[in-house]
N, C-alpha and C positions, 0 to 999 in steps of 0.2 A: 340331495336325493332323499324320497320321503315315502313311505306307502303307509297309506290309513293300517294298514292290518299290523302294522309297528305300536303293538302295546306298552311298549317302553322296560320292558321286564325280562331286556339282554337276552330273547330267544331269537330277534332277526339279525341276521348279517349280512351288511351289504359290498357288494361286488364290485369289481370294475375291470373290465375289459375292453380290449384294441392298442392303436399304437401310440406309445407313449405312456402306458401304466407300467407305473415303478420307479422311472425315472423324470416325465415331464409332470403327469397327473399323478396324485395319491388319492384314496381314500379313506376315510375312519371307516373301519367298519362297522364299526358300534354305532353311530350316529348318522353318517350317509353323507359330510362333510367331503367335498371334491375339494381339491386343492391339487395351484400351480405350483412345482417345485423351483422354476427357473422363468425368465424372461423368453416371453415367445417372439418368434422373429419371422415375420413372412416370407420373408426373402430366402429363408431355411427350409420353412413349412407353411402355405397358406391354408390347410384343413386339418381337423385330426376327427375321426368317428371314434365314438367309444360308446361302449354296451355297459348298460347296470342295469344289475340284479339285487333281490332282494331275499333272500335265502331263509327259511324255516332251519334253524340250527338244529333241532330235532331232529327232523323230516327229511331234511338237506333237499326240500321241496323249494322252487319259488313259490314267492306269496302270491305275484302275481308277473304278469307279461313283462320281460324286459324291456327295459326302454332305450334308443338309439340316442344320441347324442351327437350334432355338429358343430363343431368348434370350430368357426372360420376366424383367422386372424387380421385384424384389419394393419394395414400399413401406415406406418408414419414416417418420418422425413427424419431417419438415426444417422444421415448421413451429414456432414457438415458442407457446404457449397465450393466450389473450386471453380478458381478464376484462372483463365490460362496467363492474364497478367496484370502485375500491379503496377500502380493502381488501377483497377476497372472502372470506367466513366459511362456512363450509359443516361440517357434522358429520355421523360414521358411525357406525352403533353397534359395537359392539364385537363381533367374532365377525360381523361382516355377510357373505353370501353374494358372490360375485366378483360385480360387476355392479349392486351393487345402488348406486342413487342416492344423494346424499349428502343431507342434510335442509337442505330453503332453497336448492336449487340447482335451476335452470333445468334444464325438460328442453326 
């Protein structure tokens, strides 16, 4: 996070707010640094919105319009596979289309 009107001479202070600041998101406020505290998990949480602000420490003015933020989390495969029995045998033909079932396997 960044606003032109940040002269670099530690009068702006930047913000952050919604769910999940303090404990998933941080911010620096001095520099506008967002940071994950923890590993995100879809399956927990697939969105978070958060608001930042850019603060006249002065003034306690924004410098300018806040800006919204969606963090959507994409899924990956944290799960390990499970076979109802070992060993599982299963065959594809050769040249098989993406998708297609294995022969002898459960749908």
């Amino acid at each position: 996070l960044h606003t032109d009107m940040d002269r670099g001479d530690g009068h702006t202070k930047y913000m952050l707010e919604g769910e999940g600041v303090g404990s998933v998101f941080v911010i620096d406020g001095n520099t506008g640094n967002i940071h994950v505290t923890k590993s995100l998990d879809r399956e927990e949480k697939d969105e978070y919105r958060l608001i930042a602000t850019a603060i006249d420490q002065e003034t306690g003015l924004a410098l300018e319009p806040s800006s919204e933020f969606i963090i959507r989390v994409q899924d990956i495969n944290d799960n390990p596979p499970v076979f109802p029995s070992e060993p599982y045998i299963a065959m594809v033909p050769e040249m098989a289309n993406i998708g297609t079932a294995p022969e002898g396997a459960e749908k």
